[in-house]
C-alpha positions as CSV (number, residue, x, y, z in Angstrom):
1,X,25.4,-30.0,26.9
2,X,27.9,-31.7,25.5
3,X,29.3,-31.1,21.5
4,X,27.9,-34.3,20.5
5,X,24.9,-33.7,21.6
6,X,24.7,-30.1,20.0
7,X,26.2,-31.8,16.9
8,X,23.1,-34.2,16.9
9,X,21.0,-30.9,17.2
10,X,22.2,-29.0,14.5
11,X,21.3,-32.7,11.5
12,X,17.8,-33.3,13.5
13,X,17.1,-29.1,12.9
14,X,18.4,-29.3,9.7
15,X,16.9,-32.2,7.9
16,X,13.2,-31.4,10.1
17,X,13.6,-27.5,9.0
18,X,14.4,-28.7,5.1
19,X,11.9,-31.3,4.8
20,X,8.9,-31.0,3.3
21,X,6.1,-29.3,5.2
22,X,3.0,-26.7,5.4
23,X,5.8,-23.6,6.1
24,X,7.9,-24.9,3.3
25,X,5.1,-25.9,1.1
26,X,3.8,-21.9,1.3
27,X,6.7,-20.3,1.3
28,X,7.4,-22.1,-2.2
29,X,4.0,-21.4,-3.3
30,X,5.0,-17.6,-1.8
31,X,7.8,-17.5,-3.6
32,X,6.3,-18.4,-7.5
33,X,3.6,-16.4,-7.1
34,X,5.2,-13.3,-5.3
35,X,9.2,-13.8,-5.9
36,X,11.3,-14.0,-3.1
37,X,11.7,-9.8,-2.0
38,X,8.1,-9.9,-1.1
39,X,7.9,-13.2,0.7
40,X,10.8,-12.3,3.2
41,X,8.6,-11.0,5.9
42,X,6.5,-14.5,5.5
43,X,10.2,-16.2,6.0
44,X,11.0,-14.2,9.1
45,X,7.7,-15.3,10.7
46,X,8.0,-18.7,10.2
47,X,12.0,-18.6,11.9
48,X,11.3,-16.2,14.4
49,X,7.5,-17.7,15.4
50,X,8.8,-20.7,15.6
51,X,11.4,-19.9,18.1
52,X,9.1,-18.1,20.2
53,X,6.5,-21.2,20.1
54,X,10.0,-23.5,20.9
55,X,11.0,-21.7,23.7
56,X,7.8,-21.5,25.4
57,X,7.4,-25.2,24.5
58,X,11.0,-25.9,25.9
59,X,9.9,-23.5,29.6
60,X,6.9,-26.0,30.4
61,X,4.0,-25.5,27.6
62,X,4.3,-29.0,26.9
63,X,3.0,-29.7,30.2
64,X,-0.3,-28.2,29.6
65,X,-0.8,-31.2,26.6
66,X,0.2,-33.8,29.1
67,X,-2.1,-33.0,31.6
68,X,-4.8,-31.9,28.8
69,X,-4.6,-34.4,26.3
70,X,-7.6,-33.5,25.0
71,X,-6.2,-29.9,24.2
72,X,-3.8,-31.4,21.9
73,X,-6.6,-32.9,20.1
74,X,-8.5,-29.8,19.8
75,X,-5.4,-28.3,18.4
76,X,-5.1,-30.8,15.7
77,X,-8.6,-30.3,14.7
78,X,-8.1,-26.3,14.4
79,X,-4.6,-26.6,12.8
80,X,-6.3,-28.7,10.4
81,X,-9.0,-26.8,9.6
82,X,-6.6,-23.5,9.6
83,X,-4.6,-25.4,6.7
84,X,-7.2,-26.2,4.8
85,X,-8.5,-22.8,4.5
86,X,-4.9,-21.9,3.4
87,X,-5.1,-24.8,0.6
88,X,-8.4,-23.3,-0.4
89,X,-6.8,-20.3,-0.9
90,X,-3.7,-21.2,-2.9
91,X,-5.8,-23.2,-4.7
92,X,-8.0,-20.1,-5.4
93,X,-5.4,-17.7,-5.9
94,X,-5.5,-15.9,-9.3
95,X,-2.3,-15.3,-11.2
96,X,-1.1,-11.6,-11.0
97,X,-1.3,-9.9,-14.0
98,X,0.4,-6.7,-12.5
99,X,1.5,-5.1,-9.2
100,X,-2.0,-3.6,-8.4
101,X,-3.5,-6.8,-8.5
102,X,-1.9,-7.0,-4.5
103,X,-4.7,-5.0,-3.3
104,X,-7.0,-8.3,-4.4
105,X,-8.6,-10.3,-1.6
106,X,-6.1,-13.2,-1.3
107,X,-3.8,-12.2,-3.8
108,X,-1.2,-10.9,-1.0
109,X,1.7,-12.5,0.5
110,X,1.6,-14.0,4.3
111,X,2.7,-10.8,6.8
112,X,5.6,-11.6,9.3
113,X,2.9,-11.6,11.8
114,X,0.1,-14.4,10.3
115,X,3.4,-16.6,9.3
116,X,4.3,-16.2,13.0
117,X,0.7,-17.3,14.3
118,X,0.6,-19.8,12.0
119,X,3.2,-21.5,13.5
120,X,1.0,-22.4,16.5
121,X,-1.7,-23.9,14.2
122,X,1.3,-26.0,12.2
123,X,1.4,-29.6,13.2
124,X,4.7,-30.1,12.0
125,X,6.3,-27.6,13.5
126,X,4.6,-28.8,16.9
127,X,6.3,-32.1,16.2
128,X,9.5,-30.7,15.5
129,X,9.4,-28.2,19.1
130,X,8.2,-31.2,21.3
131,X,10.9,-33.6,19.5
132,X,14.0,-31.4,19.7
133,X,13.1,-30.9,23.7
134,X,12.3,-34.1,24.5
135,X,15.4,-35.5,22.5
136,X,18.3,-33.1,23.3
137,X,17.5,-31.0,26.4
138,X,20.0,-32.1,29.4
139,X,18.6,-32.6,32.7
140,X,20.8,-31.0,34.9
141,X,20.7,-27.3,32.9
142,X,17.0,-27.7,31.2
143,X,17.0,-23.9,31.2
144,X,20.4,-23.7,29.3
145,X,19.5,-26.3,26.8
146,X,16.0,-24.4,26.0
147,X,18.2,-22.0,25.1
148,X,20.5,-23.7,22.8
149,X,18.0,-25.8,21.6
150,X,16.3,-22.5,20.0
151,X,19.9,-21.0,18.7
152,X,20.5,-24.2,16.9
153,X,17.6,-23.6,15.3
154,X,17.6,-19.9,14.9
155,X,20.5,-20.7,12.4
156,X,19.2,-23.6,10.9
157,X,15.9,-22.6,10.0
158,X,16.3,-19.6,7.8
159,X,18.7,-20.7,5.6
160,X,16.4,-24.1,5.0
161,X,13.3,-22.3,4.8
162,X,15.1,-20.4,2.3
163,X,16.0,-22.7,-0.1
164,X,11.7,-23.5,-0.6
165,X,11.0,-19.9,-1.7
166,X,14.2,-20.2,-4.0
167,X,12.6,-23.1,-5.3
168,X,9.6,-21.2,-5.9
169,X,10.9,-18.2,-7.5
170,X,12.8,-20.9,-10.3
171,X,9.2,-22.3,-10.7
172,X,8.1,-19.0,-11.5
173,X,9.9,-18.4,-14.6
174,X,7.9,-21.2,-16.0
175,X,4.6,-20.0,-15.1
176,X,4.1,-18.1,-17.8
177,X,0.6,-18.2,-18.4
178,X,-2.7,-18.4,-16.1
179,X,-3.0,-22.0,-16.7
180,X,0.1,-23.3,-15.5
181,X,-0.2,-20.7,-12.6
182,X,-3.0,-22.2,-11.5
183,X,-2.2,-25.8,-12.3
184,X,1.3,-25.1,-9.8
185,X,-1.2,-23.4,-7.5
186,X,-3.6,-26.7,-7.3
187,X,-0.7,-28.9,-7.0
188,X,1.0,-26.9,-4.2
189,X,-2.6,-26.9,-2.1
190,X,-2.6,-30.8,-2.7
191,X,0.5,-31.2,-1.6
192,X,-0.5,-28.8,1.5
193,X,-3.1,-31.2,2.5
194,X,-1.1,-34.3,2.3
195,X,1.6,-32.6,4.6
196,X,-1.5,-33.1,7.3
197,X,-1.3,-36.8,7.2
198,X,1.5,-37.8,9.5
199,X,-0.3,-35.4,12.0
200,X,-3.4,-37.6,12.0
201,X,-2.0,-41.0,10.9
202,X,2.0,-41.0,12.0
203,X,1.6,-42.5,14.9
């Protein structure tokens, strides 16, 4: 793999990790309503889950779509459904008044592990694995380029993802009362359920 190539890696992972999304859309949302300390382990799930998803994308899971389509289909429908239940419940969150109010049904931050399962459900970030393979892995060393492929962006990703919960810990200081809370909560779910239309209509 030539330095071009990886050059070309490291602006396609960059601009796709930095762009708007479903990850980056809750990890802002995350980040006013929970400030950033607390929406780390949601951060590491989405990096780290979506390496893992990239580099069994990059070792032949892609394979099972082209010789399923249908399965890709079936996916679309359930990651879908899977992020409109997570617009639902942004939409529904209710602001917290205090640190006990955690222990409220849907009033807690994603875990490291549901970001990380997430990722399989994420349309963009399906988009992005099957892209960055298809694109930039080398022929003669597929094995080797899976591998860089996923370093490239191991570093890219947290740092962009990053900047989203920043963004949403600045938006917090305005939320200062339950109203605009949940006015910044219903626009973020919106916005979540735009983010599904190039998955159904990019194409």
């Amino acid at each position: 793999m030539t330095y071009q190539i990886i050059l070309a890696l490291f602006a396609f992972g960059g601009v796709a990790s930095i762009t708007p999304g479903p990850n980056n859309l809750m990890l802002m949302a995350s980040g006013a309503n929970f400030g950033f300390r607390r929406t780390i382990p949601h951060m590491l799930g989405v990096g780290l889950g979506f390496i893992f998803m990239l580099f069994l994308v990059g070792i032949g899971l892609v394979r099972v779509f082209e010789a399923f389509p249908q399965s890709f289909t079936i996916l679309k429908i359930v990651s879908t459904l899977y992020l409109l239940f997570f617009a639902w419940k942004i939409a529904n969150a209710k602001p917290l008044q205090s640190a006990s109010d955690e222990n409220a049904l849907g009033s807690a931050p994603l875990t490291f592990m549901q970001a990380s399962l997430f990722q399989w459900v994420n349309p963009k970030a399906w988009t992005m694995g099957t892209t960055a393979m298809a694109a930039y892995s080398v022929q003669d060393a597929p094995f080797l380029s899976v591998l860089v492929i996923c370093a490239v962006f191991g570093i890219v990703s947290l740092p962009s993802i990053s900047i989203w919960t920043i963004a949403g810990t600045k938006i917090r200081q305005f939320l200062n009362s339950p109203l605009k809370t949940r006015v910044f909560n219903i626009t973020a779910a919106v916005l979540l359920v735009l983010s599904l239309y190039p998955a159904w209509f990019g194409h």
